[in-house]
N, C-alpha and C positions, 0 to 999 in steps of 0.2 A: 813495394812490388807485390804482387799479386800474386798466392800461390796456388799453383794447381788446382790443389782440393777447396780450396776456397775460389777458386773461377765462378760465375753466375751469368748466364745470359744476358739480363740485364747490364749485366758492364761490360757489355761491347760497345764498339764506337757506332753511331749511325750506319755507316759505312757497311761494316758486318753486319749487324742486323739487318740490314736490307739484302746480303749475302744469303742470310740463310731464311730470310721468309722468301725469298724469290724461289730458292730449292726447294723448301718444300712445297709452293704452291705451285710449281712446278711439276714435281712430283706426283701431287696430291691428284692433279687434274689428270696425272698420266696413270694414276691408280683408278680412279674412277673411270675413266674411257677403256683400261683391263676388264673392268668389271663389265661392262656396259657390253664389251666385246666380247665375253666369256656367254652373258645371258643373250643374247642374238645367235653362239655358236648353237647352243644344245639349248634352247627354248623350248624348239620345233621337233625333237631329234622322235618325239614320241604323237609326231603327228599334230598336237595340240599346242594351242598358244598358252605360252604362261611357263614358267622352269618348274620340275616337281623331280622328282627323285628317280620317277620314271626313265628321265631324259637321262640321268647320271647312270640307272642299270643299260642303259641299250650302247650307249654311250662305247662304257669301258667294259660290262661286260658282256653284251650284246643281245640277242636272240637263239640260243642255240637251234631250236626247231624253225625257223623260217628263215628265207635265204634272204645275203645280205641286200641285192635289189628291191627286194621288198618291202625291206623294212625303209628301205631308203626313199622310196618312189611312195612312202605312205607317212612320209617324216621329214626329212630336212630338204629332199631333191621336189616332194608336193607341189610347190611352187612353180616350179618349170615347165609343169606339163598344164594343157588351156583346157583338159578333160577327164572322168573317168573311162573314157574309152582309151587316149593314150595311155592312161597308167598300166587299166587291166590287162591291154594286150603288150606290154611290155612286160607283166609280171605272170603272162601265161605264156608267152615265148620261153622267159624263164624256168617254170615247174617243170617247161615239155623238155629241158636240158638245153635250151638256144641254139638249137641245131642249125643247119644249111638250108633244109625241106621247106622251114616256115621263117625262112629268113626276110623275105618279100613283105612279107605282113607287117614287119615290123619296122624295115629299114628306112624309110622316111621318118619314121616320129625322130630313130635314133641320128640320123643325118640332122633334122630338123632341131630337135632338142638337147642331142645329146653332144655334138661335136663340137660347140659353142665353146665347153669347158673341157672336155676328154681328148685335149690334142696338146700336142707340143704349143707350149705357151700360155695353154689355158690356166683356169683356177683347177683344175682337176687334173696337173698334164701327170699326177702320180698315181693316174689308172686312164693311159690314154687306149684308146677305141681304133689301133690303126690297123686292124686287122679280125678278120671274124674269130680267129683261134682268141685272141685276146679278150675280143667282146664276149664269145661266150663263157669262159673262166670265170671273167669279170661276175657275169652273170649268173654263174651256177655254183657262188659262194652260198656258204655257210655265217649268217651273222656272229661274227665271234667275237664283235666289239672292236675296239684298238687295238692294233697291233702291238707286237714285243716293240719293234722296232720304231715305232713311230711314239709309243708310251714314253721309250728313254728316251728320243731327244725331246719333246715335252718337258719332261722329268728335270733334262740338265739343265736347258734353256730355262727353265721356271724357278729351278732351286737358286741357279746362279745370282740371275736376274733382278729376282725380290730379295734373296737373302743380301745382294750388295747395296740394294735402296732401304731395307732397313736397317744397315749396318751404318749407314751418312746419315740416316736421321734417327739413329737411336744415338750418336756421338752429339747433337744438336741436345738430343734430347738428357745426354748423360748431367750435363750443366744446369738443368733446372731445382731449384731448391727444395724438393717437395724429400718427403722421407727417404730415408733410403733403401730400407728394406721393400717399401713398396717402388721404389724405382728398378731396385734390379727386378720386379715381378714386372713392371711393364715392360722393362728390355726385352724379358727372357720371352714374355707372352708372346707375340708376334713369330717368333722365332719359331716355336714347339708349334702353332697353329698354323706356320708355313708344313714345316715334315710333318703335322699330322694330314695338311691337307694334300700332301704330294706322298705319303707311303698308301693314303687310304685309295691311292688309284691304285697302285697293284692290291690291294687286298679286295678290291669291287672286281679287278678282275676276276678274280679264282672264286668269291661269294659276292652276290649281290647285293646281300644285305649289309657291307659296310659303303653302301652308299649314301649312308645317313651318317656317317663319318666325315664323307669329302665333302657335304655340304654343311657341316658343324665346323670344319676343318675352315674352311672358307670367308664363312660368317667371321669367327676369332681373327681370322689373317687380316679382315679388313677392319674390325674395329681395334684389334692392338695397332693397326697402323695410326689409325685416325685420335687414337685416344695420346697417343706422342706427339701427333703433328699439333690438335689442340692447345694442348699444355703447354708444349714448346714456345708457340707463338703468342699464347697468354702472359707465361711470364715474359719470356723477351722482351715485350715494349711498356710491361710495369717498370714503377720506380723504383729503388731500393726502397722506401718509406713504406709502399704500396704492399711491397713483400714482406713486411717486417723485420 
């Protein structure tokens, strides 16, 4: 019989092994379309194609001096308007405090553009437009980044999330033969580069400049992932002879 500490990847039956390469390529493709979806969220968030560090202060810690329409209608919302004429008079409706007086001026772009997603059932219905009191609030923010509120469910949903998908393939990964000292360092890697990459959103909140945190933070989270999954499935379908 086969004991615990002496289990090895390699001596599972076909069967398994086809268990656990399906999970993690499974997995794997569902970490990378994470990824894929994270760089599409905050690409744009600073106006410009391409992810920079930029997109991670505005992000989480926002724009204090410019209001958050603004920063919005010149960054991730860009897209939805067919001109600089829609944008600027949306964001000088805005400066003037989105009053009543100069409502006229603006209320077709917002009907036209904006109701699409700012209504019950939209992608936007958690700042819906059903009312001018609400449009103008809306509008006469203060960019302060992410909210408390919307940070922690982020936060929970994130920590849970990853930390329980690298808790199944760090247990795939616990059976491969390689040192052990360097294996409790790949377990553990992953783990420290998820919570550095989820505390350094609240610390970008209060300073900016740990935004070079959550993007180091990130980097580590996807290669301790990839560097288990690798391993994993290299030794798995060696031979025992092959492993020595």
């Amino acid at each position: 019989m086969v004991r615990p500490r002496e289990f090895r990847l390699n001596s599972l039956s076909t069967s398994g092994k086809l268990l656990c390469t399906f999970f993690l390529v499974c997995v794997g493709i569902g970490f990378v379309f994470s990824q894929l979806n994270l760089f599409l969220t905050y690409n744009k968030v600073d106006g410009k194609s391409g992810f920079s560090l930029q997109d991670l202060v505005l992000t989480y810690y926002g724009q204090p001096d410019v209001l958050l329409v603004e920063s919005k209608l010149n960054g991730t919302m860009r897209e939805h308007l067919e001109n600089n004429y829609e944008r600027n008079s949306l964001i000088n409706w805005a400066k003037g405090g989105a009053g009543k007086e100069k409502l006229n001026e603006v209320k077709s772009i917002v009907i036209k553009k904006c109701l699409r997603c700012h209504t019950a059932g939209g992608d936007a219905a958690f700042a819906p437009f059903d009312n001018l009191s609400t449009v103008s609030d809306i509008f006469t923010r203060i960019n302060r980044g992410i909210s408390i509120s919307r940070l922690i469910t982020l936060s929970h949903i994130h920590i849970i999330s990853i930390g329980v998908i690298f808790a199944l393939s760090g247990v795939i990964f616990l059976f491969t033969p390689i040192n052990e000292k360097l294996k409790m360092v790949l377990l553990i890697f992953p783990f420290g580069s998820l919570l550095m990459d989820m505390f350094s959103w609240w610390l970008t909140k209060l300073m900016p400049v740990f935004a070079i945190t959550v993007f180091i933070g990130g980097v580590f989270t996807v290669i301790g992932f990839f560097i288990q999954f690798v391993i994993s499935l290299l030794t798995m379908w060696k031979s025992s002879e092959e492993l020595g």
